[in-house]
N, C-alpha and C positions, 0 to 999 in steps of 0.2 A: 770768650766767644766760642773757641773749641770745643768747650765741655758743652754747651749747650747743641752745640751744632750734633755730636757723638749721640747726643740723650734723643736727640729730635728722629735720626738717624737709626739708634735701636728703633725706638719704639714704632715707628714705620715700617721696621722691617720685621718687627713680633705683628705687625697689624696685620700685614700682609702675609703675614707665614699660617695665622688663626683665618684669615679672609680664604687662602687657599686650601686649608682645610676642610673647609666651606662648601667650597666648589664641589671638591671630589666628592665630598660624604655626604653632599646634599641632598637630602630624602625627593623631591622634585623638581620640577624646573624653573617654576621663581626663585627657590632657595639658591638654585647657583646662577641665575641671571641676575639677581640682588647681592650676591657675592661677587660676581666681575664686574658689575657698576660700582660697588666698594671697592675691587680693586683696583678700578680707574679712579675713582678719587683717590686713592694712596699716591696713583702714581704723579695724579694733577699737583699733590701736597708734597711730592720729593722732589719734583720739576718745581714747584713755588721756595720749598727750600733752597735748591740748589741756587735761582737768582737771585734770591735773601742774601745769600752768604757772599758770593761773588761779585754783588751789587751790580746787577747787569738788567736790561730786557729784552735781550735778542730768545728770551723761551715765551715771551709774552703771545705771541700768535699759536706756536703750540700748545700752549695752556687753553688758550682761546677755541683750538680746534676740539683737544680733547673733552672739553666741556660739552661743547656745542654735539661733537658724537654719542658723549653718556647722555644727551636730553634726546636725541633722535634715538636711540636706544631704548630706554624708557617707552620713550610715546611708543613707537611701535610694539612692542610686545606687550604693553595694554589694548593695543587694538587687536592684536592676534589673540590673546586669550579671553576677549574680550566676544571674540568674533567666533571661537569653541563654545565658550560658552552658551553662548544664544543658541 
């Protein structure tokens, strides 16, 4: 179970290390708004690890917050660029 938990663990922290190069080097401002909603779901997925492993759900309502802010996140800045646009 260790070794899986380590592999799960790089690879989340190589996702997020390519996601925040993202950010910085991102030629506009959807490319780094679509980089920090990618990075909020890294972090939904290393908060979902961590109660995996621990076998716990007291991160269940944080998960649930985080979520529900990358969907108001979203929606809003398609209505901003949305609202440029026209």
């Amino acid at each position: 179970m260790s070794a899986i938990v380590v592999i799960v663990v790089v690879l989340l922290m190589a996702a997020a290390g390519l996601v925040l190069f993202r950010v910085v080097r991102g030629p506009d401002l959807l490319d780094r708004v679509v980089g920090i909603e990618a990075l909020l779901s890294i972090m939904i997925g290393t908060l979902g690890t961590e109660a995996a492993v621990n076998r716990h759900a007291t991160t269940l309502p944080i998960l649930l917050a985080l979520s529900a802010m990358g969907f108001v996140g979203s929606v809003s800045l398609v209505r901003f660029v949305a609202e440029e646009e026209a």
